[in-house]
C-alpha positions in Angstrom: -14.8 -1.3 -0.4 -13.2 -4.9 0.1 -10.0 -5.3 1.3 -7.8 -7.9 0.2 -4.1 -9.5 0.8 -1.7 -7.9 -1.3 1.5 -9.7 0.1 2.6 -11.5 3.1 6.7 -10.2 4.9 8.0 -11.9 7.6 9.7 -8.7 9.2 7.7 -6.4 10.2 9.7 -3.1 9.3 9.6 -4.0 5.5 5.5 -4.8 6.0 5.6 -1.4 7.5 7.9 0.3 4.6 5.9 -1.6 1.8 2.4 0.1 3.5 4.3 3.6 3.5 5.3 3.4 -0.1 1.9 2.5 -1.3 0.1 5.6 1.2 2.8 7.8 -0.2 1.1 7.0 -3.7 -2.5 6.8 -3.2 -3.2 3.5 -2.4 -4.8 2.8 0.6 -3.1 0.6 2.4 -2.9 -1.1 6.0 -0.8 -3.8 7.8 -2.6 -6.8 9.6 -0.6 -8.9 12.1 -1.1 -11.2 15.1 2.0 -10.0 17.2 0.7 -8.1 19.6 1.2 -4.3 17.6 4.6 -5.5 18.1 4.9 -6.1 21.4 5.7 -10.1 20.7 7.5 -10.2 17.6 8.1 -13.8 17.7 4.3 -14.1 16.5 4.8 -12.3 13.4 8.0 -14.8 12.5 5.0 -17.4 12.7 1.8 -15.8 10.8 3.4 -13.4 9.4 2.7 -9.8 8.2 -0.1 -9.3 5.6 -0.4 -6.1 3.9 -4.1 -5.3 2.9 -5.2 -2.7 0.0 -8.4 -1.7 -1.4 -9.3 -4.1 -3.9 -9.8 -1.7 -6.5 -6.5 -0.7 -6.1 -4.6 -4.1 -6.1 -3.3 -4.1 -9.6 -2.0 -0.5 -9.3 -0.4 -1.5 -6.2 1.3 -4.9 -8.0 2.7 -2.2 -10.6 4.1 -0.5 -8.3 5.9 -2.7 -6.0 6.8 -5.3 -8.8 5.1 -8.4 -7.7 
C-alpha cells in the first residue's frame, strides 16, 4: 500500500503525538524527518516533520484529526 503525506509539524513531539493518536485508532501511521532521529533538531525546524499514513486510510485520518 502507498504511503502518502498527511501533514507537515515543525516540532517534533506534536509530529510524534499526532502519529500516536492515529496508531491508537487503527491507522497506520509513521513519522519521516531529516534530523538526525532527533539527534539535530535544528534540521527538523528546516524540513520539517511529515507524518505519513496509508493512503487508504487518509480520509479516516483527516476525520479524525480535524484537518
Amino acid at each position: 500500500m502507498k504511503l502518502v503525506e498527511f501533514r507537515e509539524y515543525k516540532v517534533r513531539t506534536e509530529a510524534e503525538m499526532v502519529v500516536d493518536i492515529l496508531r491508537h485508532n487503527g491507522i497506520e501511521s509513521m513519522l519521516q524527518s531529516d534530523d538526525l532521529a532527533g539527534l539535530n533538531p535544528s534540521l527538523g525546524f528546516v524540513n520539517g516533520y511529515q507524518i505519513m499514513v496509508k493512503e487508504d486510510q487518509l480520509e479516516e485520518a483527516k476525520k479524525l484529526i480535524n484537518t
